[in-house]
N, C-alpha and C positions, 0 to 999 in steps of 0.2 A: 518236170516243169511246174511253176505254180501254177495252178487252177482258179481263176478269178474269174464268176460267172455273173454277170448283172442281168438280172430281170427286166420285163418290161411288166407292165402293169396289168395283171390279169384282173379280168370284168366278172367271170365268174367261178363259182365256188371249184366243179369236177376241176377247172384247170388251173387257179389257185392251189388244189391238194396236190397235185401232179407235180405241180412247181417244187414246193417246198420238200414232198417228199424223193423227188431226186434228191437231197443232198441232204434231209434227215430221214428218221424211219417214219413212214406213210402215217398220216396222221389221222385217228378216227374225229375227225372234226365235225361241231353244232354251229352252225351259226346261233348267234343270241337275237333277239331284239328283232321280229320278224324278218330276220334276214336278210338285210338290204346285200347288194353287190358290193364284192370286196375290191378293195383297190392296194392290192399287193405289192411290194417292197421288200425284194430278195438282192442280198448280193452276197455269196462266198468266197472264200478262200481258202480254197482245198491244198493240206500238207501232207497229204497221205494220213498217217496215222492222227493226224488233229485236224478239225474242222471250224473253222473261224466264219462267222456269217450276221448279218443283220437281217433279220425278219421284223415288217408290219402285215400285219392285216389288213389296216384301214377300217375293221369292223369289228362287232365287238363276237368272241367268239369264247367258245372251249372246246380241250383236247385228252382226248385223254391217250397215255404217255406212257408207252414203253419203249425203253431204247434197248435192244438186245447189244449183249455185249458190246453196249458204252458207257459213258459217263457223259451226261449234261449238264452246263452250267449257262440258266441264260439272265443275263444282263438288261434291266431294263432303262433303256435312254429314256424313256419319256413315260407318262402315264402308269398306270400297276396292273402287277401280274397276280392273280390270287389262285392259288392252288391247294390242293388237299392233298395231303401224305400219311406217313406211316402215324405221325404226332398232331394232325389238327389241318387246321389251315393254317397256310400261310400267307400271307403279302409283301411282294418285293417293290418295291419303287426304283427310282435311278439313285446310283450307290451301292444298289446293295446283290445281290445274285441267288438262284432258288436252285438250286442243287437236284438234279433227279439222276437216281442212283440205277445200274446194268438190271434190268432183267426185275427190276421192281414196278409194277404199274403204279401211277397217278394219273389224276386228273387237273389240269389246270379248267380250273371253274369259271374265272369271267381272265383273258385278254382283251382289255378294255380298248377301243378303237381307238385313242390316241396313244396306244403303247406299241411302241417299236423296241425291239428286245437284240442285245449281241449275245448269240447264241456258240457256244464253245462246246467241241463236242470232242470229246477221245476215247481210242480205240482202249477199254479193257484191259486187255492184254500187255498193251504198248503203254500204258501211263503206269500200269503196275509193274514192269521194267523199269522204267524210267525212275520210277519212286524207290527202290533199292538202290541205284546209282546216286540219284539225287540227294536221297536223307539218309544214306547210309545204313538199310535195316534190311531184315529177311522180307523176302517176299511176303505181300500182305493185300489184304482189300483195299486200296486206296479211298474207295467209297465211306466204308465203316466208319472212315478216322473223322471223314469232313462233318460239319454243321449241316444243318437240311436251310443254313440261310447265310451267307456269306454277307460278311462288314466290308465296302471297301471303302472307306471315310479315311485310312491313315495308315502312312509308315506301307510294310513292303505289300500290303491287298489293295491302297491307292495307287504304286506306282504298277502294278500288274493290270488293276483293272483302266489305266490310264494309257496302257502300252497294246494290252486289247484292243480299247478304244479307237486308237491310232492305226490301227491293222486294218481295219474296217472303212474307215473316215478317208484315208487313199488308197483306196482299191479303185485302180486304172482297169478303163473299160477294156473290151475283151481278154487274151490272151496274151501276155506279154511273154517276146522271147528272146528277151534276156540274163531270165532266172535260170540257176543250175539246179541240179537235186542233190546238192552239195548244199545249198542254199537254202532250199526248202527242208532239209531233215536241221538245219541248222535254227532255222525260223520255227518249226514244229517242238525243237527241244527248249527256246527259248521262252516259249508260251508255256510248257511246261514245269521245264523249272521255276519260272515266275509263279505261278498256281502253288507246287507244292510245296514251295520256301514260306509262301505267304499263309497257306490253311492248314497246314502239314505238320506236324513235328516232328522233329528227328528221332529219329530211331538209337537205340539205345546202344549200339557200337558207334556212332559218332561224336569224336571224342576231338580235343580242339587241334586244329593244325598248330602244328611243331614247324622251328625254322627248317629243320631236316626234310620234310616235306614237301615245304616250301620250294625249298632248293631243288626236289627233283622235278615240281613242275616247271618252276622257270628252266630249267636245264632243257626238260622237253620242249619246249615253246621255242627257246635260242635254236637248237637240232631240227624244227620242222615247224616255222611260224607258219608256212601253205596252209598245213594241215585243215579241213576242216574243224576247226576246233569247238566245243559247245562245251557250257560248264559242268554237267555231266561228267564227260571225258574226263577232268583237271581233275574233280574231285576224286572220283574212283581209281587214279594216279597215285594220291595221296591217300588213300586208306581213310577217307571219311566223307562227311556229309558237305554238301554244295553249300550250305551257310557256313558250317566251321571253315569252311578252305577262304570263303569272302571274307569272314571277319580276320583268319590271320592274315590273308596281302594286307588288308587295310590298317592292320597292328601295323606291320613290317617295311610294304613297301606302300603304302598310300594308297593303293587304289584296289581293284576288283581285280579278280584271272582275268577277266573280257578285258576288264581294258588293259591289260598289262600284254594281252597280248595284240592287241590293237596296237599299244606304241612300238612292239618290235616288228609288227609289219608295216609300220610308216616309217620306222629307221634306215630297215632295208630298202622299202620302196626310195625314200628320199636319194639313197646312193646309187640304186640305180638309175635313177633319173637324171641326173649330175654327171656320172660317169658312163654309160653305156648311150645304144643309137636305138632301145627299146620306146615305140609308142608307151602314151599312158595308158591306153587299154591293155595291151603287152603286159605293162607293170601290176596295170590292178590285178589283171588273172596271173600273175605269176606268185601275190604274195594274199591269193584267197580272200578277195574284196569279191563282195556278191557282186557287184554293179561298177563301170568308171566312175558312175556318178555316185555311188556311193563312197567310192575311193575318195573325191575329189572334196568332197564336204568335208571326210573325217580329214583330208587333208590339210584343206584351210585352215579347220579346227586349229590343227596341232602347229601348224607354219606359216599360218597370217598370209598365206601366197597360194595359188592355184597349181597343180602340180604341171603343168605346161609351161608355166612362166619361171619354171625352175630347171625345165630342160636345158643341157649344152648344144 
């Protein structure tokens, strides 16, 4: 199930740290600026292996940072993060992201009290999986390859840090239960891939998808649109990296794997809907929509109609 935890506003620092460090590693935190009381601003979205969250402090603080075996990347919406690393300081504003890398200390020196940061955080282990599937390369530090300062102003580190953004901005209050863990390793790998398409570069076996290729992911997709599918999966189908297998749909057949498998489970869905006595909830979970309501959007999308008003 997804994990969506919303905070309430803690007054002081011990319970403040408590907060935060349930869902990152414990933080050795200063207050700045004789300490006034913090007025805290937590909300996660726990994926298992990736951690999506929004943190303020409301005061001006610093941390100093070690993430055991993970990766952080944190995002700042508002105000700037100044940090010290392996090359200098640095300073991140909104746009841009500060990279702190498994098992390396930093310090971040001033979080300035009107900075609220989206904090993305993955499991080591699981992004350096991910990152052989996704860019098609031996196993490697995925850390090594990044910048200690991430651009998101344009092209595919806008639309990731835009799609983060988004993850965070409707996180419904407590618990929701009607996410699968079908859904969440799905949502986990999509944060994913988005990160290491955008900062990443392919590894030197990914070579550009052939119509041959092509052919047997579509094949797979037609055989098993349920499937939970992630781009991942598509690419390592075809023997290469999750950018070369996007840019040849988009040569060939017009669009991305995702959506290409998106329109075969609205083709399907659509015929079931016409012909069989299946609900539309029925339908979304028979053809691997996270949500009715998710089903029902991408429906419209594609059929200018609501998939009820399409029932026999």
């Amino acid at each position: 199930m997804v994990d969506t935890r919303p905070r309430g506003t803690a007054r002081d620092w011990p319970r403040a740290s408590r907060d935060v460090a349930r869902a990152y590693s414990p933080p050795p935190l200063r207050p700045l600026g004789g300490a006034p009381p913090p007025r805290l601003t937590l909300h996660t979205l726990d994926l298992g292996a990736c951690l999506v969250g929004q943190v303020g402090w409301g005061a001006d603080v610093a941390i100093e940072c070690d993430y055991p075996d993970s990766l952080e990347v944190n995002l700042p919406l508002t105000g700037h993060l100044e940090s010290r690393g392996r090359f200098g300081t640095l300073t991140s504003v909104a746009g841009q992201g500060t990279v702190f890398r498994p098992d390396t200390p930093s310090l971040i020196s001033h979080w300035d009290a009107t900075c609220t940061v989206v904090g993305v955080k993955f499991d080591r282990a699981w992004i350096e999986l991910e990152a052989e599937r996704i860019l098609a390369t031996d196993r490697a530090r995925v850390d090594s390859l990044l910048p200690e300062q991430l651009n998101c102003a344009s092209g595919t580190a806008a639309a990731w840090h835009q799609f983060v953004l988004g993850l965070v901005s409707h996180l419904p209050p407590g618990r929701p239960g009607d996410q699968t863990d079908p859904f969440r390793h799905q949502l986990a790998s999509a944060v994913a891939t988005g990160f290491l398409t955008a900062f990443v570069p392919d590894g030197p076996a990914a070579g550009t998808a052939r119509p041959r290729a092509i052919r047997q992911v579509v094949d797979a997709v037609h055989d098993d649109p349920a499937r939970p599918w992630v781009a991942a999966d598509l690419a390592e189908l075809a023997g290469t990296s999750v950018r070369r297998l996007q840019e040849g749909f988009r040569h060939w057949l017009g669009c991305t794997p995702m959506q290409y498998v998106t329109e075969v489970r609205l083709t399907r869905a659509h015929c079931d809907l016409r012909d069989s006595h299946l609900t539309v909830a029925d339908v979304s979970a028979r053809w691997g929509f996270s949500s009715p309501s998710r089903f029902a959007a991408a429906y419209a999308k594609r059929y200018g109609t609501t998939p009820s008003a399409n029932r026999r």
